[in-house]
N, C-alpha and C positions, 0 to 999 in steps of 0.2 A: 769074619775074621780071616776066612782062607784071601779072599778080595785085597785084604790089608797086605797081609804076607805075601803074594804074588806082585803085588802093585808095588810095594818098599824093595822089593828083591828086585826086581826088575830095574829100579833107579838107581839102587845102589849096584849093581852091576854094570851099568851105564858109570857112571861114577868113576869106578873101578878101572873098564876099556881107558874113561878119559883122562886118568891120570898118567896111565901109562902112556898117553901120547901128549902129554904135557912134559912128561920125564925126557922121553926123546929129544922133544923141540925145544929144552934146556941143555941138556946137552950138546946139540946144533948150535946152539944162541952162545952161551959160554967156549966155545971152541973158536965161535966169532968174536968173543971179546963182552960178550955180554955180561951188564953187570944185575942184580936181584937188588930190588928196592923194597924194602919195608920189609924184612923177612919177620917183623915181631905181628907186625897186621896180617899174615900172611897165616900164620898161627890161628888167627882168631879167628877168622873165615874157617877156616876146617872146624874149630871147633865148634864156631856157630850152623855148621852144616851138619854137624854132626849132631848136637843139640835138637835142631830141626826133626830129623828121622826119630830119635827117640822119644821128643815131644807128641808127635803126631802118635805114633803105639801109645802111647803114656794115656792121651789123651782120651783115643777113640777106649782103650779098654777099661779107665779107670772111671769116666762117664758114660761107658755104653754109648756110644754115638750111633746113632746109624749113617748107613750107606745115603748120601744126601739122594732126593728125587732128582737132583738133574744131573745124577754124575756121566751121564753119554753127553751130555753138551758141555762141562766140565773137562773131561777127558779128553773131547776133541779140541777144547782150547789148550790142554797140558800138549797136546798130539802139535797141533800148530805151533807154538812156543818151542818144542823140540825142532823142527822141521826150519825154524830161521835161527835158532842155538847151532845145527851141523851147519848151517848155508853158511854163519858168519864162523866159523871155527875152520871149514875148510878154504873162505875167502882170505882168512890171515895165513893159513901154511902154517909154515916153522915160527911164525909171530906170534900163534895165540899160543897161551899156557895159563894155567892156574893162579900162576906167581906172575908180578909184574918184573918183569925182562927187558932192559934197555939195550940193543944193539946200538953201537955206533952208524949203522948204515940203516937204522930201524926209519920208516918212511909211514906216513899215513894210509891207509889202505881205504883207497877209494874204487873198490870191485864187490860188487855180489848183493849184499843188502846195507853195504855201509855207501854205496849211493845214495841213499837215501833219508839214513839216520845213522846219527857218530858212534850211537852204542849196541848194536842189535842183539850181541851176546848178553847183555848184560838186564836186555827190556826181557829177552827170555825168561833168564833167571830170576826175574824179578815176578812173570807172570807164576812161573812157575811153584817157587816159593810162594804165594796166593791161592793158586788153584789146587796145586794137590791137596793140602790140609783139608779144602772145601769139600772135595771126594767123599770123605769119612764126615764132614758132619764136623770137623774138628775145627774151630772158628777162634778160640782164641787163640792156638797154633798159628792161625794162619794172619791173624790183626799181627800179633806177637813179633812173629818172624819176617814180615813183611817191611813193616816199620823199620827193625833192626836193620835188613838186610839193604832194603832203601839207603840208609843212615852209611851202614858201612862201603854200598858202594858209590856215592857221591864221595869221600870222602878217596875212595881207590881211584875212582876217575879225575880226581882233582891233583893225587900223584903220581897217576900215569902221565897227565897232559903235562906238569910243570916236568917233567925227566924227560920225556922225547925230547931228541937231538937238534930239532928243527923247528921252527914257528910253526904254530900249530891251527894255522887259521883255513880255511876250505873257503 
């Protein structure tokens, strides 16, 4: 249980850092003219993130889950997943945020790990949401929220790319 509570407090504190420098680079963004698309889906991501953390407690206490057997090679893929989450967050600068953000001058960011592939924050978050659940043993958490979150960000990727300023082709 302590494993739970140190591992959720630690993301949610992560979390917490990263809002507040999502808060910032909206305020940068909107001083440039930026405008906020979808602010009702924008909603439901929090609360689907929020849903998540109390799913996963909900889960492991209410079926006694145990600590899965592979959670050190689990945790180095959650470790990995964070480690290209900062690469692509500080390859955007003032562009990445929580919300989708259109600047007028907003330009495709072809540096860091988006050489490579168009969405890296986003394959993050998506291992992410899979793997920590897996940690605790907590599996339909992690079917559950994975799917969702899949669902919900195809759906953000499909109105970030039609709102960019510019043809969106690499």
């Amino acid at each position: 249980m302590i494993l739970l509570i140190v591992f959720l407090s630690l993301i949610l504190a992560q979390r917490i850092a990263e809002l507040t420098i999502a808060r910032r680079h909206e305020i940068a963004l909107k001083k440039r003219g930026a405008v906020e698309i979808d602010r009702r889906g924008y909603k439901f991501i929090v609360a689907m993130h929020s849903a998540f953390f109390v799913s996963i407690a909900a889960e492991y206490i209410l079926f006694r889950r145990p600590i899965n057997h592979y959670w050190p090679a689990l945790v180095a893929v959650f470790a990995a997943a964070q480690c290209l989450r900062y690469w692509a967050i500080s390859s955007l600068g003032v562009y990445w945020n929580t919300k989708i953000l259109i600047a007028l001058d907003h330009r495709i960011v072809k540096v860091g790990p988006y050489r490579f592939m168009k969405h890296p924050n986003y394959v993050a978050v998506v291992t992410e949401i899979a793997v920590v659940p897996l940690v605790f043993s907590c599996y339909f958490t992690a079917l559950f929220f994975t799917v969702l979150n899949i669902l919900v960000l195809w759906r953000r990727i499909r109105l970030e790319t039609q709102s960019l300023p510019i043809p969106n082709s690499q």
